[in-house]
Phi, psi and omega in degrees: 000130179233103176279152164282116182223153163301120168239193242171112170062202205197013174297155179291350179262158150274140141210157177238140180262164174201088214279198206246201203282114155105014172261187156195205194324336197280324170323327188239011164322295180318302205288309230252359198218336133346274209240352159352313204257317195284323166242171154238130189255126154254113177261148188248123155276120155335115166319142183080351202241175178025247181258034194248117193251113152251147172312312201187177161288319171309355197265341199243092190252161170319294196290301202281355172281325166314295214272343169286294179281025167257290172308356171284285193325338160319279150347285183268031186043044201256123165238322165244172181186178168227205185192148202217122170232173150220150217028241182316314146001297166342302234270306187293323192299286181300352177261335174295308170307302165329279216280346203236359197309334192280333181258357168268173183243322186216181170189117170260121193264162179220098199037039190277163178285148181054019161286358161222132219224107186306147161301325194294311172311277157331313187284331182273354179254312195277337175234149176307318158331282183316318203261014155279300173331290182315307184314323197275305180300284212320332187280326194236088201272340180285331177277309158330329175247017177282317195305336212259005183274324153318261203338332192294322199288286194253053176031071149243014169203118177342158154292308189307325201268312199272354160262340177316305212291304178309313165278012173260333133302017196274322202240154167302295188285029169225024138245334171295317194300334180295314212285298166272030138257353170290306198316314180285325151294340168332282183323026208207072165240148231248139132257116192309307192294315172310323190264322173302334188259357165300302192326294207291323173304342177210043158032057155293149172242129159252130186262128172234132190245131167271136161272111170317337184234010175246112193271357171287296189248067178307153189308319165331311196290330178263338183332292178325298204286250196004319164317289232234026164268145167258050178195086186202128170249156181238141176215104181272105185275153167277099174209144131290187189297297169320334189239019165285333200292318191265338185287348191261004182273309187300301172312287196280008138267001160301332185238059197293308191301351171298288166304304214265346183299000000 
């Protein structure tokens, strides 16, 4: 695995970033021009996203993201750091913290994905049945978004989610892309018990930023982890999921002592 990455200011802190599904790099810039003298930001693209190429979905697995990102650190002399993801993101951030912990210092979640892990989310990536089914909505995206434009119509489904479908459905390559970042992000599952018992064994702090308005990754949803770490704050922005990214950048210039502490 050869990820793309950015760098960013010329500050004594690290941090790395990792934006969510159909982005790159670029999501976190405004955070990264920022914050220029206090940190150097490594912006990340995603498998699959941006200049970032993998052979396939099987390439893209935990152990080969370990061995690309033991040599990033290398690579940059990196001994401490922190990390900021958002939605799917989340997944590269936390999977990294398992392996790396004793060297971060903070962590920032931004709506993340996969601390409760949907059925829907499982059946189409983990059985084969399922990952036929996914493949069948994705071949057929017009029906698909007539249905959830229902549902939208006669309120069993957010606004915020049926505009989600359509634009994740909008194009062929934004639907192969959907299709190999679920799959391929499949592999990269979080355990709550593990990361709760990192927190406390090396006191990391963690920030979580939520949306008051986001029916994709709702505040609820983080609840497991968020209950039992003991160095953590929640910060619920008036947002939906799509506008968390520039309202938690607005917070933390507001909140400078948050980065710079």
């Amino acid at each position: 695995m050869q990820l793309y990455y950015k760098k960013i200011g010329n500050g004594s802190k690290i941090l790395l970033a990792f934006h969510g599904v159909g982005q790159d790099f670029s999501c976190f810039m405004p955070l990264a021009e920022a914050f220029t003298q206090d940190y150097t930001t490594y912006l990340f693209d995603l498998p699959f996203h941006g200049q970032s190429q993998l052979k396939s979905v099987s390439s893209c697995t935990v152990e080969a993201w370990l061995q690309f990102f033991n040599d990033f650190l290398t690579k940059n002399q990196i001994q401490r750091f922190s990390l900021i993801g958002f939605s799917i993101g989340a997944k590269m951030v936390l999977t990294s913290y398992r392996h790396y912990a004793a060297q971060i210092d903070k962590i920032f979640l931004i709506a993340p994905d996969g601390i409760v892990v949907h059925p829907l989310y499982r059946l189409a990536t983990q059985r084969i049945l399922g990952q036929k089914l996914f493949q069948w909505v994705l071949a057929n995206p017009a029906l698909i978004i007539r249905i959830s434009q229902g549902l939208r119509r006669i309120g069993l489904l957010p606004a915020s989610s049926a505009i989600l479908v359509s634009k994740l459905l909008s194009t062929p390559q934004k639907r192969q892309l959907l299709y190999a970042t679920w799959l391929g992000m499949s592999h990269f599952r979080i355990s709550v018990q593990q990361i709760v018992a990192l927190g406390k064994q090396y006191h990391t702090t963690f920030y979580c930023f939520v949306g008051a308005k986001d029916d994709i990754i709702p505040a609820k949803r983080i609840h497991q982890l968020t209950n039992h770490l003991p160095t953590e704050a929640t910060i619920v922005l008036a947002a939906a999921h799509h506008h968390l990214v520039e309202k938690t950048l607005h917070y933390l210039q507001q909140h400078p002592s948050i980065l710079k502490s």
